[in-house]
C-alpha positions in Angstrom: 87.7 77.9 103.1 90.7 77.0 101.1 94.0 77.4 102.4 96.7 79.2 100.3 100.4 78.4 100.4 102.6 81.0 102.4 104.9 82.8 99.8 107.7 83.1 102.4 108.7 83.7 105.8 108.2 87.8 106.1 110.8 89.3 108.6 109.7 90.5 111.7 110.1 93.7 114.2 112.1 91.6 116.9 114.3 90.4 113.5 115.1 93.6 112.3 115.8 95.1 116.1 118.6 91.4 116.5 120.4 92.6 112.9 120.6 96.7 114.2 122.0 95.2 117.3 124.6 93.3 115.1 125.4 96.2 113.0 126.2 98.3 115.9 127.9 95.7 117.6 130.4 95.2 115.1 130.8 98.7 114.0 131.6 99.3 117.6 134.3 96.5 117.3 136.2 99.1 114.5 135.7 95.6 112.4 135.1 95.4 109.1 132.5 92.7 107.8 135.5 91.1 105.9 137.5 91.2 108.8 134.4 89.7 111.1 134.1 87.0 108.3 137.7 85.9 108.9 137.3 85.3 112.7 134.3 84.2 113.1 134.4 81.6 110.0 131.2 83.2 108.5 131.4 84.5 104.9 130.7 88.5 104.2 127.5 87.7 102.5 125.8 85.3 105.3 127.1 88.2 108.1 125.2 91.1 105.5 122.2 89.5 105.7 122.0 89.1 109.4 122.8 92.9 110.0 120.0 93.3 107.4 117.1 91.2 108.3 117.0 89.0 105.5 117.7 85.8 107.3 117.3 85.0 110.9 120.6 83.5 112.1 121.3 80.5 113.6 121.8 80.1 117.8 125.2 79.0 117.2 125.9 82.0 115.1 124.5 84.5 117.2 126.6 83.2 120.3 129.8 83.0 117.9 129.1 86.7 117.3 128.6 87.4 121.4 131.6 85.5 121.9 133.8 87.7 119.7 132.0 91.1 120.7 132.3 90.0 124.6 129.0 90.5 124.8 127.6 88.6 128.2 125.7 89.1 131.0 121.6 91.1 130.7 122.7 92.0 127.4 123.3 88.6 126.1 121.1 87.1 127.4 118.5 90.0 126.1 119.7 89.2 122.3 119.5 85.5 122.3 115.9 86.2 124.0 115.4 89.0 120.4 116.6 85.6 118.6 113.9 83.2 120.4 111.2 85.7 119.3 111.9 86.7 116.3 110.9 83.2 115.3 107.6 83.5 116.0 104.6 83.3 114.0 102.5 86.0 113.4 98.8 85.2 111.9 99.9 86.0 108.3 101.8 82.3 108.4 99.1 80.6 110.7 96.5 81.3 108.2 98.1 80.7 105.2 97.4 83.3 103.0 99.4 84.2 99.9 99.7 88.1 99.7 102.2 90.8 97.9 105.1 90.9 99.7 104.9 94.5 101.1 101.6 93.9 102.1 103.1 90.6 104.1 105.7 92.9 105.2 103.0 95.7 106.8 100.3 92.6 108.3 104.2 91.4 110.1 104.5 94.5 111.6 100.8 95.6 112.3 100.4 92.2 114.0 103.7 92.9 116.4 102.3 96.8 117.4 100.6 97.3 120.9 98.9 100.9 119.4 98.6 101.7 116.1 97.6 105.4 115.1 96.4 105.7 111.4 95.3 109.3 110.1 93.3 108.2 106.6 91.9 111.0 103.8 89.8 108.9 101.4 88.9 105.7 102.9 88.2 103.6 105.8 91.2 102.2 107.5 91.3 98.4 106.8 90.6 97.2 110.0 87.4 99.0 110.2 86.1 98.0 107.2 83.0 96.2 106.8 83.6 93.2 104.0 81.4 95.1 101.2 83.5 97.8 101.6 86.5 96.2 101.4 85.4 94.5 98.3 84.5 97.9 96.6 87.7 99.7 97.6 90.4 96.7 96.6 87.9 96.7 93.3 88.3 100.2 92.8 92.0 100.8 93.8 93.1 98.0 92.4 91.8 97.4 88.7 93.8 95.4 87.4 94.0 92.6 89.4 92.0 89.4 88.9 88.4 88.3 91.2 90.9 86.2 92.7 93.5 88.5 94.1 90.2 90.8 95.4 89.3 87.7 97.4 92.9 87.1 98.6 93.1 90.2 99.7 89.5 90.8 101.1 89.9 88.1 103.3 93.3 89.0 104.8 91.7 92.6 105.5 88.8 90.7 107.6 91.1 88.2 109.2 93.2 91.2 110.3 90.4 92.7 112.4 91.0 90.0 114.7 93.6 92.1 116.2 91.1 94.2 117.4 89.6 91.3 119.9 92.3 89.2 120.7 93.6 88.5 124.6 95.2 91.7 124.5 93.7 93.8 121.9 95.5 96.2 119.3 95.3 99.9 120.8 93.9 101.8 117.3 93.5 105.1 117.2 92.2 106.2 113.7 91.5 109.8 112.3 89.9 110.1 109.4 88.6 113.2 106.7 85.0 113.8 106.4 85.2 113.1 102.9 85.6 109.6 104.0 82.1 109.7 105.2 80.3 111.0 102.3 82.0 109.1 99.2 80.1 106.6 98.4 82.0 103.4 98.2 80.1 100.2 97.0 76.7 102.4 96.4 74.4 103.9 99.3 73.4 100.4 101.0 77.2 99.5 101.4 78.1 102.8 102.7 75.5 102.7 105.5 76.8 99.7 106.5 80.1 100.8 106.9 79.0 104.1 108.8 77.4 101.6 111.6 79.9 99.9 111.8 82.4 102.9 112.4 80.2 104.3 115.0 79.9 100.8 116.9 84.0 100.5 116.8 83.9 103.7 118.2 82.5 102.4 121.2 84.6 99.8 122.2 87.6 100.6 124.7 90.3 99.9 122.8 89.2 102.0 119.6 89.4 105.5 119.2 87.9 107.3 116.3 88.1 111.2 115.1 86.9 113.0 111.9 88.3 115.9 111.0 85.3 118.2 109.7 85.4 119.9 106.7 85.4 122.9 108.8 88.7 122.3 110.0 89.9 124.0 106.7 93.5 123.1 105.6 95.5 120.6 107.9 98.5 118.6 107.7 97.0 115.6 107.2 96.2 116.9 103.2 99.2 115.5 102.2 98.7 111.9 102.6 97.3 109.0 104.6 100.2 107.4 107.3 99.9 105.0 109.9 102.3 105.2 112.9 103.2 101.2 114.4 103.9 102.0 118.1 105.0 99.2 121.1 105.5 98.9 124.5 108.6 97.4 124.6 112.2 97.8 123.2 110.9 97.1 119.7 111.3 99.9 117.3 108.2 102.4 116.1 107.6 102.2 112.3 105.9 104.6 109.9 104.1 103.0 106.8 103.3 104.9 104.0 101.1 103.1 101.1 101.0 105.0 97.6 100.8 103.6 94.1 104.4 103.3 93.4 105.4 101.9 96.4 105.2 101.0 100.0 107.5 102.8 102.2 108.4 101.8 106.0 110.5 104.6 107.8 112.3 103.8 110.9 114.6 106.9 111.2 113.7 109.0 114.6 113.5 111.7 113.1 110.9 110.5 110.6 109.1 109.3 113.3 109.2 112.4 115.8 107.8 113.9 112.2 105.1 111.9 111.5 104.0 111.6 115.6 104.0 115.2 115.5 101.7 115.6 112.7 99.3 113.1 114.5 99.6 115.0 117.3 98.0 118.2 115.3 95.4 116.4 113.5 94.2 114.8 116.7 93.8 118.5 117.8 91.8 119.9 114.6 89.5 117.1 114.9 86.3 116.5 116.2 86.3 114.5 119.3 85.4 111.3 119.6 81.7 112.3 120.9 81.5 114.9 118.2 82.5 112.8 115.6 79.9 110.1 116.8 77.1 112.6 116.3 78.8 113.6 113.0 78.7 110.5 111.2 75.0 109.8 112.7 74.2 112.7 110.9 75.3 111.6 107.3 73.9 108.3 108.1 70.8 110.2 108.5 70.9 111.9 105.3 71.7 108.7 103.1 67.7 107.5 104.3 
């Protein structure tokens, strides 16, 4: 398959953690960036976009910066580790594949998580999806965009699974709306398809999936789709939230405490996972 040129470098979770770091550090300091830019010998525009992700800064920087906070010892030599890391590649750059940049931004992130929950009302989560289904959804969400693009974009979503079976596998827990099962995407044949393939997930250790019955009446999940980007180490959660205007990544506790929250109730209205296995047998059953 053809390779595509990366667009650019996408910033990463460990990035973003280093230029919070930064910005605490120097507002600790009672330094403004002018001020910082004066005795440090970087200019006020190179120091605002390290204490805002958008360029990863040198080594020599970084331990200019250290030097002038009197930052040493564990917590030093934690931030230059942040800096090592940050420059790794996630599988967006080692496959080459040209994609919007907010949806660069979100494979970034989803590639750095150690659990990701994702609540969706009116389709298969991505990483679920089987590759006719992904090519009917993009198709029908997107309209607009050329046979190309759909390609672009259907194989990113298929090369993203791999998350799911790597050394140590992405922890996904999905909940989904029962109208998910019974709107048929890509016609009848394509829709079967996908329902095996969301019972077999189902089964494997590191997958967890719930549907929330029609049944279950009103919930909070009928306001829209979220997925929740958790990690086991000092790394910060992130909520994404897709919609046609824009993509929005929220990093505020208190957004997340929200969101986690409402995860925590839709995981409690929903079937289990045994129940929803049986459940989506059944409308398998009745598209025969």
């Amino acid at each position: 398959m053809e390779k595509l040129a990366v667009r650019r470098q996408t910033p990463t979770l460990r990035l973003r953690r280093l230029a919070a770091e930064l910005r605490k550090l120097r507002a600790d300091s009672g330094k403004s960036r002018e001020e910082m830019a004066e005795e440090s010998g970087i200019n006020t525009v190179t120091l605002y976009r390290l204490e805002t992700a958008r360029a990863r800064p040198q080594k020599r920087t970084l331990i200019t910066l250290l030097d002038l906070y009197g930052i040493h010892g564990e917590r030093r030599d934690d931030l230059l580790a942040v800096l090592r890391e940050s420059g790794e590649r996630v599988w967006l750059q080692s496959h080459q594949l040209e994609l919007p940049d907010q949806y660069a931004t979100y494979i970034g992130f989803e590639e750095e998580a150690d659990n990701l929950l994702n609540y969706e009302s009116l389709f298969v989560p991505g990483l679920l999806q089987t590759e006719e289904y992904a090519h009917a959804v993009i198709r029908g969400t997107l309209p607009t965009i050329s046979r190309k693009e759909v390609e672009k974009r259907v194989e990113a979503r298929m090369v993203r699974q791999e998350l799911l079976t790597r050394e140590r596998p992405l922890r996904l827990w999905v909940i989904i709306d029962e109208a998910v099962l019974r709107r048929e995407v890509g016609g009848r044949q394509t829709m079967r398809g996908q329902l095996h393939k969301l019972v077999e997930a189902s089964e494997e250790p590191n997958i967890t999936v719930q549907v929330i019955p029609y049944s279950a009446g009103a919930h909070p999940g009928m306001t829209g789709s979220f997925v929740i980007m958790k990690h086991d180490n000092d790394n910060p959660d992130v909520i994404y939230i897709e919609s046609t205007a824009t993509d929005l990544f929220l990093e505020e506790e208190d957004e997340i405490v929200k969101y986690k929250l409402v995860f925590e109730h839709l995981r409690a209205v929903a079937a289990s996972p045994e129940e929803t296995r049986r459940l989506i047998a059944s409308v398998y059953g009745e598209s025969m």
